[in-house]
C-alpha positions in Angstrom: -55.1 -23.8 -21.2 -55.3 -26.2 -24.3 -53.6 -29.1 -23.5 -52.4 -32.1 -25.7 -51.7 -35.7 -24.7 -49.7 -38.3 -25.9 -48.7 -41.3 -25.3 -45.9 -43.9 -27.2 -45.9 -47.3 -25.5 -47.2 -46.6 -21.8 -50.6 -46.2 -20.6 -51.7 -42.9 -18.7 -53.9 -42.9 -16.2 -56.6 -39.8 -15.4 -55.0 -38.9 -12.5 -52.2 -38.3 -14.2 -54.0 -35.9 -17.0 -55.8 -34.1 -14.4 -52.0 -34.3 -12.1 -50.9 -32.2 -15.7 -54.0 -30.3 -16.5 -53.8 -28.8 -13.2 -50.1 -27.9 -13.1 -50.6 -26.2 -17.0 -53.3 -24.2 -15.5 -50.7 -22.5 -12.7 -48.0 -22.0 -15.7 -50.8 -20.6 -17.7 -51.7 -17.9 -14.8 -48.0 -16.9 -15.7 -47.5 -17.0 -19.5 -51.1 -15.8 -19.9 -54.3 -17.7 -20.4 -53.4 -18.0 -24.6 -50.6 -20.1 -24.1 -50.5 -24.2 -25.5 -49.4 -27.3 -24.1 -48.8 -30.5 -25.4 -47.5 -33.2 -23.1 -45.7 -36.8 -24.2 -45.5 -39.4 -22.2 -43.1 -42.2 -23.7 -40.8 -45.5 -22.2 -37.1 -45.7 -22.6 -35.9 -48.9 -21.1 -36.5 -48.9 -17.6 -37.2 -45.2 -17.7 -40.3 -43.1 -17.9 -40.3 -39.8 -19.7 -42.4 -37.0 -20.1 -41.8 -34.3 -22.5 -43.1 -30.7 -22.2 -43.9 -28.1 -24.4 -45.7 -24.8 -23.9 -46.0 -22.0 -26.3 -47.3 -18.5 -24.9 -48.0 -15.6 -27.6 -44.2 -14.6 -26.9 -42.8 -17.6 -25.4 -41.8 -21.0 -26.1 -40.8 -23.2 -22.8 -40.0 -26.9 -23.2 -39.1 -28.7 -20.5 -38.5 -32.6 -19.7 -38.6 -35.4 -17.1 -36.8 -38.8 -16.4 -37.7 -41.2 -13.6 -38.8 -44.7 -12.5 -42.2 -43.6 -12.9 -45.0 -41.6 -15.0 -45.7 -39.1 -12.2 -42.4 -38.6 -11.1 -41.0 -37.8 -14.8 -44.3 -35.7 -15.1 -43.2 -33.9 -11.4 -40.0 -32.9 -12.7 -40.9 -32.0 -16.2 -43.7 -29.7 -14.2 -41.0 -27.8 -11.9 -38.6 -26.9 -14.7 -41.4 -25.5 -16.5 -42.9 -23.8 -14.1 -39.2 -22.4 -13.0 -38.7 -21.1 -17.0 -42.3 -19.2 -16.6 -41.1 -17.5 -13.8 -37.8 -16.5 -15.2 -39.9 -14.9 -18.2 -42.4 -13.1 -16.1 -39.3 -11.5 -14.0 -37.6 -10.7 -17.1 -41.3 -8.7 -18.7 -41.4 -6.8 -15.5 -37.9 -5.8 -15.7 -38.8 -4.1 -19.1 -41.6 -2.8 -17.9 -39.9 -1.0 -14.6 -37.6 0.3 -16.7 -37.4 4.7 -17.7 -38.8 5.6 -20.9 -35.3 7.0 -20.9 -33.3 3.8 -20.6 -35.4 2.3 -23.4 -34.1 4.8 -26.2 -30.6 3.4 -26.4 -30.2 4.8 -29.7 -29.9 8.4 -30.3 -32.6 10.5 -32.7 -31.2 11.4 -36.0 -29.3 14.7 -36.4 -31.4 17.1 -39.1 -29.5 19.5 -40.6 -30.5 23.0 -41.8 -31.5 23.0 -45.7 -29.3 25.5 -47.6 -31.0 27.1 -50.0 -30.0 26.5 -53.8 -27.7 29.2 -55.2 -29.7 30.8 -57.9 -27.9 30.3 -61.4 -25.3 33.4 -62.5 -23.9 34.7 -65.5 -20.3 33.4 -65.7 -17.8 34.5 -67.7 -17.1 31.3 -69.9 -18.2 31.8 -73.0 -21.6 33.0 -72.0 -23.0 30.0 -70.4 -25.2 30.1 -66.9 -22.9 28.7 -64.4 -24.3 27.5 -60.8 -22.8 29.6 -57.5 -21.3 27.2 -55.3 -23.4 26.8 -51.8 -22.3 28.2 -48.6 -22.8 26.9 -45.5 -22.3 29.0 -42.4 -19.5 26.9 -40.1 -19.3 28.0 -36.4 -15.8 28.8 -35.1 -14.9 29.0 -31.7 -12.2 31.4 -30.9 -9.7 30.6 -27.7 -8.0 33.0 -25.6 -3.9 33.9 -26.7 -3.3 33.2 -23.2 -4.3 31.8 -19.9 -5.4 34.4 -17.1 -3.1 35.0 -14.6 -5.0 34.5 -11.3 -2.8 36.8 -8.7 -2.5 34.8 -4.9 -4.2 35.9 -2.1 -1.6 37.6 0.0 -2.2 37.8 3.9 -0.3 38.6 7.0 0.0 36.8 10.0 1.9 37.1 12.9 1.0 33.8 14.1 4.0 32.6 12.3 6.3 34.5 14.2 7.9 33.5 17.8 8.3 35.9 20.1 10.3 34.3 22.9 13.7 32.6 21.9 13.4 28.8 21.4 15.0 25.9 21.0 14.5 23.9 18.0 12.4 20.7 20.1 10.4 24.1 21.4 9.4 25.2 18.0 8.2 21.8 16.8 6.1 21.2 19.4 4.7 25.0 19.2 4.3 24.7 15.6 2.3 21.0 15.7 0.2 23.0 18.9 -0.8 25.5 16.4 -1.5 23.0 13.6 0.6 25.8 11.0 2.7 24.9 8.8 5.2 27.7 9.0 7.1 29.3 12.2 10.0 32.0 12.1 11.9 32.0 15.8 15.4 32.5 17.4 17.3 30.3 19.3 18.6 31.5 22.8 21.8 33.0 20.2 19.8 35.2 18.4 20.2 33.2 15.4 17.3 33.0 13.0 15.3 29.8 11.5 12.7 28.9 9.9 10.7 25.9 10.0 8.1 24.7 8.0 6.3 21.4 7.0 7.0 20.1 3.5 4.8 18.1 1.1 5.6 14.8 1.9 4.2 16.1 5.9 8.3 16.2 7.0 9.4 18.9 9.2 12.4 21.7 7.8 14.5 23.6 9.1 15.8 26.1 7.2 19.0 28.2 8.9 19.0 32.2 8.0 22.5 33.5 7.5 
């Protein structure tokens, strides 16, 4: 990687260019060996600051660092560069792992059929050609008048019937034995109920006159 130097009011060593040349070459294994850098190196008081800038072909990353010293200002300035690279090369492989479908987020143009141009007729004002209006054919969906009746599926069962007399604590605990929801019995009187389980998962009794 190209890399530029410059310094306003502070003196730079070469261990410090070669400390910088050596971290530009690791960002440029990530932008791409094209990239640019130009480094600043400049005192603000009692600070040291060095100023980043790398262009790649796609990419612009400028980073900066402030310390008591060159190399430490140079250290920082180097990680948040170096942190920006990576973001960008996670980002490019996101794109690139992505479906061909997921790319097209917009949808293809919708052709419609040409319709022919109505060859000119013989109208009846005053003699003059007049031009047939075009037709287009329009699709019409027709709906059914009503809905179909779908007839229930009627089965018998004698399951739901007692046999024996019962009491009413008798046919609750025979109906939740046979996990049904229905059960037709007599009580010891010969009087006739029916219990069943409503919506809501009560239990109802229903007296038969």
């Amino acid at each position: 990687m190209e890399v530029e130097f410059t310094a306003r009011q502070v003196n730079v060593p070469k261990a410090l260019r070669a400390q910088a040349e050596e971290a530009m070459e690791r960002i440029a294994r990530i932008l791409g060996k094209t990239a640019r850098a130009s480094i600043i190196f400049r005192a603000q008081r009692h600070l040291h600051i060095a100023e980043l800038t790398v262009k790649a072909r796609t990419q612009t990353i400028v980073a900066a660092g402030k310390a008591d010293n060159l190399e430490a200002a140079l250290r920082e300035a180097i990680d948040h560069a170096e942190l920006q690279a990576l973001r960008y090369r996670d980002r490019q492989y996101e794109r690139k792992r992505l479906p061909k479908e997921e790319k097209l987020l917009t949808a293809p143009p919708v052709t419609r059929a040409k319709t022919r141009a109505a060859e000119p007729e013989e109208g009846a004002n005053n003699g003059k050609p007049t031009r047939a209006k075009a037709r287009t054919a329009i699709a019409v969906h027709s709906f059914p008048a009503r809905e179909a009746v779908v007839e229930p599926h009627i089965l018998s069962s004698a399951e739901a019937i007692a046999l024996r007399p019962m009491t009413i604590e008798e046919a609750v605990k025979d109906t939740e034995f046979r996990d049904r929801d229905l059960l037709v019995f007599r009580n010891q009187a010969g009087d006739l109920y029916v219990l069943h389980r409503r919506r809501d998962g009560q239990m109802e009794l229903v007296e038969i006159p």
